[in-house]
C-alpha positions in Angstrom: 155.0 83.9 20.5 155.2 81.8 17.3 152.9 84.8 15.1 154.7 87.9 16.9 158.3 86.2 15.6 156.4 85.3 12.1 155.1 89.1 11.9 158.5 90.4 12.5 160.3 87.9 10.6 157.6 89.3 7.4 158.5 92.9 8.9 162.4 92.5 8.2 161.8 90.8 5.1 159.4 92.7 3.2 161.2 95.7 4.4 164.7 94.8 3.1 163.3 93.6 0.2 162.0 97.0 -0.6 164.8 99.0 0.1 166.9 96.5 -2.4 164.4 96.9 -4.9 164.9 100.8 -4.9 168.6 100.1 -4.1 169.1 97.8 -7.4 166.4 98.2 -10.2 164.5 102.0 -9.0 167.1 104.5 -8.5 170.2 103.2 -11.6 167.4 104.0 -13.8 165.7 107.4 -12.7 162.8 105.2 -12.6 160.2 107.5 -9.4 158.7 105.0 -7.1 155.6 106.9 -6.3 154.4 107.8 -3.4 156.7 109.7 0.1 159.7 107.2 -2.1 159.3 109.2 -4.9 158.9 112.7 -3.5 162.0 111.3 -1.6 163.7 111.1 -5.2 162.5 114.4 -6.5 163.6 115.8 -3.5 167.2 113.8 -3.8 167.5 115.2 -7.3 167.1 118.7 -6.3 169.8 118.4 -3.6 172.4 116.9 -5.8 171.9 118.8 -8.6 171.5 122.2 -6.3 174.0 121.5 -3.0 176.0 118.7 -4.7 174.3 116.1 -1.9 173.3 112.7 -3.3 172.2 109.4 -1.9 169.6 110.5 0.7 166.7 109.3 -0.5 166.6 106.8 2.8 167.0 109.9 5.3 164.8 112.3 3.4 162.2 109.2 3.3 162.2 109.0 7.1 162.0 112.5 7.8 158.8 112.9 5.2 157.4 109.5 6.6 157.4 111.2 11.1 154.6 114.2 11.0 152.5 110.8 9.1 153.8 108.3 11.8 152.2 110.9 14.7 149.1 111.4 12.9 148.8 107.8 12.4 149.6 107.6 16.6 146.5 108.6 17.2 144.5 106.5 14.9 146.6 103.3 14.9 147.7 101.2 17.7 151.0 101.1 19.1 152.0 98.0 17.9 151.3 99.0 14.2 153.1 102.4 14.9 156.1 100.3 16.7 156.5 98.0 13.5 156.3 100.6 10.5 159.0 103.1 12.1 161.3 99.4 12.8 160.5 98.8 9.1 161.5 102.8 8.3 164.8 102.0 10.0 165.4 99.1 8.4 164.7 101.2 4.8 166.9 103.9 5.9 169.8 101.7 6.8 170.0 99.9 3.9 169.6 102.8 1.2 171.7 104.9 3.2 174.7 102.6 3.9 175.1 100.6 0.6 177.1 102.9 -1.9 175.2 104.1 -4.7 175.4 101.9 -8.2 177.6 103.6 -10.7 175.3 102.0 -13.4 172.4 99.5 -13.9 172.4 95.7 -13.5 171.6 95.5 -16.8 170.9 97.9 -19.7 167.4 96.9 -20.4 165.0 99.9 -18.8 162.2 97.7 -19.2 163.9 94.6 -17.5 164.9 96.8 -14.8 161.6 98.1 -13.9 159.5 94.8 -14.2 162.1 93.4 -11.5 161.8 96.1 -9.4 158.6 96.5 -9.6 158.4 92.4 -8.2 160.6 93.0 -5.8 159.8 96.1 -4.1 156.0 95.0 -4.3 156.8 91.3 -2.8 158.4 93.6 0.1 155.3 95.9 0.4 153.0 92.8 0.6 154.8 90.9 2.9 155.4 93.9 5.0 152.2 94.1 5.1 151.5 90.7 6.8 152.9 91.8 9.7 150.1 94.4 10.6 152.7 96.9 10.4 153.1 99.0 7.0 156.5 100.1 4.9 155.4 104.0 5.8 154.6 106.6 3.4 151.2 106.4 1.6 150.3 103.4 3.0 150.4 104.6 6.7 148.2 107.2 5.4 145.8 104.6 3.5 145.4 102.8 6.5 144.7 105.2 9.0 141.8 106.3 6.7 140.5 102.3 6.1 140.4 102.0 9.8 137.8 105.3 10.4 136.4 104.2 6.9 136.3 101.0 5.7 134.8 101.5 2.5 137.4 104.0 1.6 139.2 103.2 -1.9 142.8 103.4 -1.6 144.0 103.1 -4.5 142.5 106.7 -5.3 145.0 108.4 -3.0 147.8 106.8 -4.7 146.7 107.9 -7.7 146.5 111.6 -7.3 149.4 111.7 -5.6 151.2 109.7 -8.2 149.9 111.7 -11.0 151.4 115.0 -9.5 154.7 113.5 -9.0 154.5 112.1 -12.5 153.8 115.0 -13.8 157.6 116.2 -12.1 159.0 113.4 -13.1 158.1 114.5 -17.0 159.5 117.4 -16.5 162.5 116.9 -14.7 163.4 113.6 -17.1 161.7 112.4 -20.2 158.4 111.3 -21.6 160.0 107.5 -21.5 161.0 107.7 -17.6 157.9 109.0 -16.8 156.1 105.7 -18.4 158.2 103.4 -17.1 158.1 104.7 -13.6 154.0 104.5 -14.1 154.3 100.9 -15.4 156.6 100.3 -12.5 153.6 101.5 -10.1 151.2 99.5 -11.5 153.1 96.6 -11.4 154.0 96.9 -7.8 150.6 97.3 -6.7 149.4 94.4 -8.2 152.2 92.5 -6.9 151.6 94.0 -3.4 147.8 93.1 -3.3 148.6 89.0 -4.0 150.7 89.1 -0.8 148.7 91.1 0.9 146.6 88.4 2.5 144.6 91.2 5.2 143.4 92.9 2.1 141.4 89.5 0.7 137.5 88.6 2.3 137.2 85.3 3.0 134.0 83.7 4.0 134.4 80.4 5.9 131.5 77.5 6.1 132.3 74.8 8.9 130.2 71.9 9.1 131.0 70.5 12.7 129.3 68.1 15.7 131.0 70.2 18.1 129.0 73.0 19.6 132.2 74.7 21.2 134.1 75.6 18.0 131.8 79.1 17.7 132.8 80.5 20.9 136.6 79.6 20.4 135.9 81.2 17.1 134.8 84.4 18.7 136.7 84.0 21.8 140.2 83.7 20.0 139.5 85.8 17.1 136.9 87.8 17.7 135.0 87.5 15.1 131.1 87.1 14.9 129.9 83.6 13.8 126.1 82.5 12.6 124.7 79.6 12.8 122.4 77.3 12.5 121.2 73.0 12.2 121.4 71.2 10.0 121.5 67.2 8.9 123.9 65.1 7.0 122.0 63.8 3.5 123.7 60.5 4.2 123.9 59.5 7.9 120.9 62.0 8.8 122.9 63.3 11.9 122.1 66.3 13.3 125.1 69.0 12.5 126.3 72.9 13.2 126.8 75.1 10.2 129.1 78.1 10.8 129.2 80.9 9.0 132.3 83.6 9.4 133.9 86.0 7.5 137.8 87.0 8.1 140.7 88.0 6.0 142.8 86.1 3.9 145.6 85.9 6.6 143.2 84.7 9.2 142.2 81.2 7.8 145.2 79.2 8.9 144.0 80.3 12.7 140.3 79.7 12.0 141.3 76.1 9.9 143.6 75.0 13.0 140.4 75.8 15.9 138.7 73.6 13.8 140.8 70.8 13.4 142.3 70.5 16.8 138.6 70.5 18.2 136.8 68.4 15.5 139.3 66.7 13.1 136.3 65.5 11.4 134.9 68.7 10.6 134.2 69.9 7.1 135.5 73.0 6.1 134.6 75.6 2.7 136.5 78.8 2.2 135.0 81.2 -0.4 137.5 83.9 -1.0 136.8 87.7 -2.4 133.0 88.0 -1.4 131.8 91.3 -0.9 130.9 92.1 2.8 129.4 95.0 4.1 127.7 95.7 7.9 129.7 95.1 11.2 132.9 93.6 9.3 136.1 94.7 11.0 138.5 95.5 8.6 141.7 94.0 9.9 145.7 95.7 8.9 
């Protein structure tokens, strides 16, 4: 009960926090989000320059983000698909109730965009703690990672981001084109630092206590090797485990281990490369 209230406490969080970001720092300064956001922008200008309607970037958002929250139906599981339309809603509300800013917080394009871009990727990444997603590219991204975990991500974004760029030139200036690019690239790196699912971690437990492995695999499900060992000092026989999990999984595999061996000596080796019979967990 206590990680389903965390994940949705992250859910509402990161969500709102991403909608603010656009809400504040993105949209004042004709600065394109990237991604189903900023087609939602293009799309936004068109209306209110074409049909005189404005401020529906949170609608037209939601609308683009349903034919990719059925495809990822049928990849995903229903809990991730239950979490990224609660965090749709939550976008939607927010960019759609709260009346659009006349102006910009402050004048400063460039202070504007590295704000949002810390914001709006805080909210992505902790969004994304919740094994749900913010919709848009990132449903997409993670229905592929889940048939293929070797996929690169960040290579979808880019092509889509490069054609929406290269509207965004058009339809604005040279300068609001590089800012909104900076803005991406910002975001993305802010995303990944709170995106804990997205880090390999590999975990050495040194332990007396021959049960810890199958709570390990038992609990989390993940595979654990193992094998004898002795203590250089005492000369005591001991159990070396070996697992590899996610960033966001160590404070469940550092509690087994202290609540069954207080004693027990743990080493966490973060960002090794794994590869064979590793599931890649959202």
């Amino acid at each position: 009960m206590n990680k389903k209230i965390k994940q949705y406490s992250n859910l509402v969080l990161g969500s709102s926090l991403l909608a603010l970001g656009i809400y504040l720092f993105v949209t004042p300064n004709n600065i394109n989000f990237g991604g189903v956001i900023g087609l939602s922008q293009i799309i936004d200008y068109f209306l209110s320059k074409t049909l005189n309607i404005s401020n529906k970037v949170g609608i037209i958002n939601f609308l683009i983000n349903v034919p990719l929250f059925l495809f990822a139906l049928k990849i995903m599981n229903k809990e991730f698909c239950f979490k990224t339309i609660v965090s749709l809603i939550i976008q939607t509300l927010i960019l759609s109730v709260l009346p659009p800013l006349k102006a910009p917080l402050v004048d400063d394009i460039l202070l504007n965009c590295l704000f949002g871009a810390m914001v709006c990727g805080m909210g992505v990444g902790i969004a994304l703690r919740s094994s749900g997603c913010c919709g848009g590219i990132d449903i997409a991204c993670m229905c592929i990672v889940k048939k293929h975990p070797d996929f690169k991500t960040g290579q979808l974004s880019i092509y889509i981001n490069a054609v929406l760029f290269s509207i965004c030139f058009f339809i604005f200036d040279l300068q609001t084109t590089m800012y909104s690019i900076v803005f991406v690239a910002i975001l993305y790196t802010v995303a990944d630092k709170y995106h804990d699912q997205n880090i390999n971690v590999a975990a050495l437990i040194i332990t007396d206590h021959d049960e810890i492995k199958e709570i390990i695999m038992k609990q989390m499900g993940r595979g654990v090797t193992f094998w004898h060992g002795f203590g250089a000092y005492t000369g005591n026989s001991k159990q070396i485990l070996f697992c590899a999990v996610n960033k966001y999984e160590i404070s469940e595999i550092r509690h087994i281990v202290t609540d069954n061996d207080p004693k027990a000596f743990i080493t966490f080796f973060e960002g090794p490369m794994i590869r064979g019979g590793f599931e890649k967990r959202l």
